[in-house]
C-alpha positions as CSV (number, residue, x, y, z in Angstrom):
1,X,16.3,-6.5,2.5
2,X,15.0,-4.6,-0.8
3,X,11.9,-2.7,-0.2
4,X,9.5,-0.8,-2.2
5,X,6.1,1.1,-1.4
6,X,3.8,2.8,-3.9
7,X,2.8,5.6,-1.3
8,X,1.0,8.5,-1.5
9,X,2.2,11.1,1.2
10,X,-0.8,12.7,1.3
11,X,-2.4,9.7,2.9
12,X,-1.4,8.8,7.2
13,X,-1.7,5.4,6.4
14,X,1.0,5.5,3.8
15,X,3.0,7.5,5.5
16,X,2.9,5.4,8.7
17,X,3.7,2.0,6.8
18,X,6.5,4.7,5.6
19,X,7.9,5.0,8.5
20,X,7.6,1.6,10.3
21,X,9.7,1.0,7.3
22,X,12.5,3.1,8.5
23,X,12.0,1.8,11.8
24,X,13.1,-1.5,10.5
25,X,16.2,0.5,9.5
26,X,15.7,0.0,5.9
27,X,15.6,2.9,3.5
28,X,12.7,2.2,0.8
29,X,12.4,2.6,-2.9
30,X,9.5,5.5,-2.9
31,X,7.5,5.3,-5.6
32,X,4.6,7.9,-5.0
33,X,2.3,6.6,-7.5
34,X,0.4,9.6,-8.0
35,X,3.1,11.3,-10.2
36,X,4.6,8.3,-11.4
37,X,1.9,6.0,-12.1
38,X,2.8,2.0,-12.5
39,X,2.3,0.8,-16.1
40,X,-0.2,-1.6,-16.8
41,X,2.4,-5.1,-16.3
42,X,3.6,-3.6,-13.5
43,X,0.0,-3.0,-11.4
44,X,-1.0,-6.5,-13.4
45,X,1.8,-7.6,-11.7
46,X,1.6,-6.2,-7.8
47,X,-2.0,-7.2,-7.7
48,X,-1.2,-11.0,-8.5
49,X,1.5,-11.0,-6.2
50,X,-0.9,-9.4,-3.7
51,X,-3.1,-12.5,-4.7
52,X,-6.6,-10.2,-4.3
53,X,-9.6,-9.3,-6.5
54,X,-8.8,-6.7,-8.7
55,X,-11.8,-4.9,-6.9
56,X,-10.1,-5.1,-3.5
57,X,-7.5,-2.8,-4.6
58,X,-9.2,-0.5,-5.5
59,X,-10.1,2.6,-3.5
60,X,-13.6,4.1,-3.6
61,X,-13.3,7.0,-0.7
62,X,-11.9,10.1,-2.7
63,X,-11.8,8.9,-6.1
64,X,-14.3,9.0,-9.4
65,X,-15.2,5.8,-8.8
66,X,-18.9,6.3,-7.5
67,X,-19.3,8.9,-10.6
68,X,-17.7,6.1,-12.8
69,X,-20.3,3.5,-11.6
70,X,-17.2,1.3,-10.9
71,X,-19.4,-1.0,-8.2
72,X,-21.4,-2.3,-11.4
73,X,-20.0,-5.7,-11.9
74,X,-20.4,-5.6,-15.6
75,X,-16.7,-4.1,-15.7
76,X,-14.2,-7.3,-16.4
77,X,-10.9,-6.9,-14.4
78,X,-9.1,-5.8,-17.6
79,X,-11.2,-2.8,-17.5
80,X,-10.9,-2.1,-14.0
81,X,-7.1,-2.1,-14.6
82,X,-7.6,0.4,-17.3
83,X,-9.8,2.8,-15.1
84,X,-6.5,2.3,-12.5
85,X,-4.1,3.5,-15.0
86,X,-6.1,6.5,-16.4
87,X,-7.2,7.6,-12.6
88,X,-4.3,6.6,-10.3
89,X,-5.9,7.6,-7.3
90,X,-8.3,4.7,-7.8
91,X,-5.3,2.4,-6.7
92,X,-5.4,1.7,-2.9
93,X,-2.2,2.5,-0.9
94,X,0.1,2.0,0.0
95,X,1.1,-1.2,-1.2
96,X,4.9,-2.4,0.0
97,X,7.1,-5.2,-2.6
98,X,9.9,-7.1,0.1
99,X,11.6,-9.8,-0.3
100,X,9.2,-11.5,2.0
101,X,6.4,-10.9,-0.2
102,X,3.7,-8.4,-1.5
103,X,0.9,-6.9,0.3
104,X,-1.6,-3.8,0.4
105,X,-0.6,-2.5,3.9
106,X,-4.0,-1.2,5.6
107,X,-4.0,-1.0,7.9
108,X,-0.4,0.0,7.9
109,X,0.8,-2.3,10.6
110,X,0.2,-4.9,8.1
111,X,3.5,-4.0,6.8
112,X,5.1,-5.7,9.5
113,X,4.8,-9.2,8.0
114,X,7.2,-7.7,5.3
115,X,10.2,-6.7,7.4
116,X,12.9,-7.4,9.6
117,X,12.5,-6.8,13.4
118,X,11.9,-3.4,14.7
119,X,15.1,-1.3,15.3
120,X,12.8,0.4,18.6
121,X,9.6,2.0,19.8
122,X,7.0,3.5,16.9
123,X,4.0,5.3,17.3
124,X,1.5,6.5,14.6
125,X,0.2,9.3,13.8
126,X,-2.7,9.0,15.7
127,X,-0.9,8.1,18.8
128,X,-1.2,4.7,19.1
129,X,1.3,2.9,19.9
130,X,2.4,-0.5,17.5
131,X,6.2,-1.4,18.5
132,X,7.4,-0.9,22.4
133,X,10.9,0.0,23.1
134,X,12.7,-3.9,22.7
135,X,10.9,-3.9,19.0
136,X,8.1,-6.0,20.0
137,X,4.7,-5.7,18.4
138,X,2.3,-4.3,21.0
139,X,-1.2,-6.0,20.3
């Protein structure tokens, strides 16, 4: 299974879809987005396959986008793309490209859709616990 995650490792969320990656026992095309910035097809591209509002991938929390009056609805999606590209860390994260689809992973264990079984237990960050020790999702 090919995998790919626009991740910023800064953020726990990205790195815990990261690593419930791993723990599928596949090793991931990283792309942190913050230094290497998708081109406009490309985050055109992810946010069709993702099949959401432009809007909805966009992150507000730590980001210019109150001071760039992004919540006014006057701006088209076109333009919303464009404030994306010039501030990156207006893109939410981390979103993960599998074979079995496309999808902004948050929370993180949304990632598991995406993958293959569980190779064993995980536990985030935080401490709780998502996968027991036979792989199963714990709910």
């Amino acid at each position: 299974m090919t995998v790919t995650i626009f991740h910023n490792p800064a953020c726990g969320t990205s790195r815990n879809t990261l690593a419930m990656i791993r723990n599928a026992g596949i090793e991931p095309t990283v792309i942190e987005y913050l230094k290497t910035p998708p081109d406009r097809a490309t985050l055109q591209s992810l946010i069709a396959a993702m099949g959401m509002p432009v809007r909805e991938v966009m992150r507000d929390k730590g980001t210019p986008y109150a001071e760039l009056g992004l919540d006014d609805p006057k701006w088209s999606d076109e333009e919303l793309i464009g404030f994306m590209l010039e501030h990156p860390i207006l893109i939410n994260r981390p979103i993960v490209v599998s074979d079995r689809g496309t999808r902004l992973c948050r929370p993180s264990e949304a990632v598991l859709d995406l993958l293959s079984a569980q190779q064993g237990a995980f536990t985030k960050e935080d401490g709780e616990v998502v996968i027991d020790a036979e792989g199963r999702r714990v709910r």
